[in-house]
C-alpha positions as CSV (number, residue, x, y, z in Angstrom):
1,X,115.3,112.0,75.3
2,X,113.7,115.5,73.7
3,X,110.1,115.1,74.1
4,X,108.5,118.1,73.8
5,X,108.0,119.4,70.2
6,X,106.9,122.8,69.0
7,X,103.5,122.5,67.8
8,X,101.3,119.8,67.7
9,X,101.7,118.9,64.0
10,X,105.3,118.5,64.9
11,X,104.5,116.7,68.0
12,X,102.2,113.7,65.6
13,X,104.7,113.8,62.6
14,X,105.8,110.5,61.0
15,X,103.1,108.9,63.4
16,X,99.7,109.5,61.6
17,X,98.2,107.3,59.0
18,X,95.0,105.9,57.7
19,X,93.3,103.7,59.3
20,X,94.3,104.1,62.9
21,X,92.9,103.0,66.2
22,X,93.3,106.3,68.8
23,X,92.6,106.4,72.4
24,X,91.4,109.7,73.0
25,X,91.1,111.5,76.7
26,X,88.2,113.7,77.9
27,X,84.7,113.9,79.0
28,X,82.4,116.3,76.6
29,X,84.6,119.5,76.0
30,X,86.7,118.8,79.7
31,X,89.9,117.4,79.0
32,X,90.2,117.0,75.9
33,X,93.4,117.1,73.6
34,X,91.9,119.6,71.2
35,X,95.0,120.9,69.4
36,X,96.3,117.2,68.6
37,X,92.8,116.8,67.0
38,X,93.0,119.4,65.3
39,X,96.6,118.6,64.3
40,X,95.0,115.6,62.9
41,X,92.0,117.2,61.2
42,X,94.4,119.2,59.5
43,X,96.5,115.7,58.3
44,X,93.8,114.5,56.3
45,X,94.2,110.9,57.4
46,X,91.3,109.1,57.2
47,X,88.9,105.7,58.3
48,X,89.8,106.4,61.8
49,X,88.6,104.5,64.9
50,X,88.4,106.6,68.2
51,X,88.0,105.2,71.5
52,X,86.7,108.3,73.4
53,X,83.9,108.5,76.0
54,X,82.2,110.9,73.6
55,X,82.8,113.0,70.0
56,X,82.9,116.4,71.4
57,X,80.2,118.3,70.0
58,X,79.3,119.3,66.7
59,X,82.8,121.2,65.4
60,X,84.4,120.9,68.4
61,X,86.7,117.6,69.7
62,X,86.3,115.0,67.7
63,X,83.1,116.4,66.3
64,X,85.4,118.4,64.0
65,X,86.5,114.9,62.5
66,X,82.9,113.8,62.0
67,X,82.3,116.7,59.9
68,X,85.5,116.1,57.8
69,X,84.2,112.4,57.7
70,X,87.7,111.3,59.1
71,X,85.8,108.8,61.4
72,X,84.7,105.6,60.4
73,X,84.0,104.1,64.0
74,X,83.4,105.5,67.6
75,X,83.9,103.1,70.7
76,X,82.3,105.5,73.6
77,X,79.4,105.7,76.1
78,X,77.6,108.5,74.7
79,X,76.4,110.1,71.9
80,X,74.6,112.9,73.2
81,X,75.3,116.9,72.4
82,X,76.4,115.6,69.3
83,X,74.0,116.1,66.2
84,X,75.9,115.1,63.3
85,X,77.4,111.8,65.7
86,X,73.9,111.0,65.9
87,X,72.6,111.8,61.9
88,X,76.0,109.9,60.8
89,X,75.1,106.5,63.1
90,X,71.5,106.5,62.1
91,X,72.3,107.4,58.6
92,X,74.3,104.0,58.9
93,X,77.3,106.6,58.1
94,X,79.2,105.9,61.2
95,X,80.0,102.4,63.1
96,X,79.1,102.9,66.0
97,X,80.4,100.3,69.2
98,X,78.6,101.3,72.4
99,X,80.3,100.4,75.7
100,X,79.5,101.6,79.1
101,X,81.5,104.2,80.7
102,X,83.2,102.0,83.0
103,X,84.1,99.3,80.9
104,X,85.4,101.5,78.4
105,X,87.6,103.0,80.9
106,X,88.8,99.5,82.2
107,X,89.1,98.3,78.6
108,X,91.9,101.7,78.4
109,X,93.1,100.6,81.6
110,X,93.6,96.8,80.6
111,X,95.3,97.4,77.4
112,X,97.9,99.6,79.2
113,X,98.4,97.2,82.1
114,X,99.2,94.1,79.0
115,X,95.5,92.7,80.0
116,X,93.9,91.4,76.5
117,X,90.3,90.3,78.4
118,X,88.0,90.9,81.5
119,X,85.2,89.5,82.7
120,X,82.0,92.1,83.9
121,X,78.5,91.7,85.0
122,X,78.2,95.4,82.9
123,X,75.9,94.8,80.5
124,X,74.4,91.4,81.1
125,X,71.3,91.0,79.3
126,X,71.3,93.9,77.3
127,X,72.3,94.7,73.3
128,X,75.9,94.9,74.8
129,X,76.1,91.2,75.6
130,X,75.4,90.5,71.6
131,X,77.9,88.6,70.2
132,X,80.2,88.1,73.7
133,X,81.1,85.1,75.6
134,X,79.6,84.8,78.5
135,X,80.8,83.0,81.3
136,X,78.8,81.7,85.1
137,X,80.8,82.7,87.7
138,X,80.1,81.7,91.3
139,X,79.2,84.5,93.6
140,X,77.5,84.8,96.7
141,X,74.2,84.4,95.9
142,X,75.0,81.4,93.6
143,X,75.9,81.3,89.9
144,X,76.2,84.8,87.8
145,X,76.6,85.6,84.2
146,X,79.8,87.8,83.3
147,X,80.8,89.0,79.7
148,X,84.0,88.9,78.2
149,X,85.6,92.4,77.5
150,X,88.2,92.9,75.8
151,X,91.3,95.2,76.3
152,X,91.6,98.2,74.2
153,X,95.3,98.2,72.3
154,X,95.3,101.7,70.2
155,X,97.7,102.6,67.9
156,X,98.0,106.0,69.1
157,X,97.1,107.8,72.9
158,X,96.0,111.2,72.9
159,X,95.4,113.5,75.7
160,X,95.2,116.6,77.6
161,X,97.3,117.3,81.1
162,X,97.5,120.4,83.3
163,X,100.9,120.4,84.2
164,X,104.3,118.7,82.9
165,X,108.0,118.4,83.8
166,X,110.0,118.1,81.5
167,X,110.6,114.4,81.6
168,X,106.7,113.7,81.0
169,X,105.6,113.3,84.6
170,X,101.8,114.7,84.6
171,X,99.8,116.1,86.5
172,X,96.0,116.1,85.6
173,X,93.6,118.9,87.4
174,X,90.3,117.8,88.7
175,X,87.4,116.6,86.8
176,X,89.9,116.9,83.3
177,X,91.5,113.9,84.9
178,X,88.7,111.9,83.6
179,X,89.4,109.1,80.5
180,X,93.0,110.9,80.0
181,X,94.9,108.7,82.5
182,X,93.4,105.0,81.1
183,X,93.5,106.5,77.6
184,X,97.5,107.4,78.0
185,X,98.5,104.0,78.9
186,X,96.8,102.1,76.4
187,X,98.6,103.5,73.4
188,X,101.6,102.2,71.5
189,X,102.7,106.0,71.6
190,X,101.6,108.6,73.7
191,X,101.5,112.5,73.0
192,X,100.0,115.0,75.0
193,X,99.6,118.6,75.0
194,X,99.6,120.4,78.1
195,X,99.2,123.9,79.9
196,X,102.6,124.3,81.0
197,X,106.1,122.5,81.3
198,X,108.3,122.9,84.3
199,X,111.6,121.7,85.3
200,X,112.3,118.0,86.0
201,X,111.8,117.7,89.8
202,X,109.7,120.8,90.1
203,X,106.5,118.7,90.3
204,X,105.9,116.7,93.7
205,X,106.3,113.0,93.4
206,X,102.8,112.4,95.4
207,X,101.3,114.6,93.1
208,X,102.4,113.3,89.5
209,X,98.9,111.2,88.3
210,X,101.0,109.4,85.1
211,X,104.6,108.7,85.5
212,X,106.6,110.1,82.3
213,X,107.3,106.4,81.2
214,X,104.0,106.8,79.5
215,X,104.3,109.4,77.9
216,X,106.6,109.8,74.3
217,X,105.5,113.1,73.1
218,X,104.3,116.7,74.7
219,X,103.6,120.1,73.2
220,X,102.3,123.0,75.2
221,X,98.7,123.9,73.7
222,X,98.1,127.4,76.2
223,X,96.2,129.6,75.8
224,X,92.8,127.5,75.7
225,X,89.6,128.9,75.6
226,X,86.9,127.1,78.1
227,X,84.8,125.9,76.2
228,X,81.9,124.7,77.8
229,X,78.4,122.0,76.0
230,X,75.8,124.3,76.3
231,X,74.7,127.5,77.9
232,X,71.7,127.6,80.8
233,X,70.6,130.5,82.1
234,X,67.5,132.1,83.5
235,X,66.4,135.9,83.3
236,X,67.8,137.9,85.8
237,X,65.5,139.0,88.6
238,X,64.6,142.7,89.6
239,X,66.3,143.9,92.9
């Protein structure tokens, strides 16, 4: 089975449509699958959900979407770095479904694994308990209070790797690892871009982070630019 494609609008065609639910990879700007995102900015599909940590920041990641107003609803952790995520949720603009970083992650992790609901102490007592079951479970101490959470299922997985062979096996390098490996399971099809493709069996076997079962689609997105939040820096001192 062919399963890399030439560009990345190759690599999403006949898959895109309106009113999708994607599991996206990444952590701010590390990871993420940026010319898949852009592949579907330039689509024009629309009323998209997104189940990514965060939206990038403003015209970058997912942020570009926002602007384009391609996004109906974000499930993710965080909002910051992201001005027009935060004018479009309290502008009433934007669903928003706030889920803590963990759960989101085993939420990505469940749906890929055939899991439809977990219980977690995450949350307990807080806004994101509203509208859950919650469930006593006895612990150590005596009775606790879990809520139900329930697996993420996403139409489409999208996500950034470091390294491929040619049968999908990835390999993910450091902290870009992040929400990509959950986020590639969960999907009923997977495409990734990556930095470079090798021969099958060029890639150790204890080094391969997601076996290329997972994966359906690549495309090779290098060069990338690293693109980093925001810029800190103090004067520079005399000598």
């Amino acid at each position: 089975m062919q399963k890399l494609f030439p560009d990345a609008a190759a690599a999403l065609d006949g898959i895109l449509h309106d009113d999708m639910l994607i599991a996206a990879g990444g952590f701010g700007l590390c990871g993420i699958p940026e010319r898949l995102l852009g592949a579907i900015q330039d689509s024009g599909v629309k009323n998209l959900t997104f189940a990514s940590n965060n939206a990038g920041i403003d015209n970058e990641g997912i942020g570009k979407l926002l602007r384009t107003r391609q996004v109906s609803k974000m499930i993710s952790s965080y909002v910051g770095e992201n001005k027009e995520f935060e004018r479009q949720y309290l502008a009433g603009e934007l669903e928003v479904e706030f889920c803590p970083q963990g759960t989101l992650a085993e939420r990505m992790r469940a749906g890929g694994a055939g899991i439809p609901g977990f219980y977690t102490k995450t949350g307990v007592g807080t806004q994101v308990a509203e509208g859950k079951e919650v469930k006593s479970f006895e612990g150590p101490n005596g009775p606790e209070d879990y809520i139900l959470e329930h697996g993420i299922f996403a139409d489409l997985s999208i996500i950034k790797a470091w390294k491929a062979d040619e049968t999908g096996n990835l390999m993910f390098r450091k902290t870009a690892r992040n929400f990509n490996q959950p986020a590639a399971t969960c999907g009923k099809i997977c495409v990734v871009e990556v930095e470079e493709v090798v021969p099958a069996g060029a890639l150790d076997p204890d080094c391969i982070h997601l076996p290329g079962v997972f994966v359906q689609r690549m495309v090779v997105g290098a060069p990338y630019d690293k693109k980093i939040e925001f810029t800190t820096t103090r004067a520079r001192q005399a000598a």
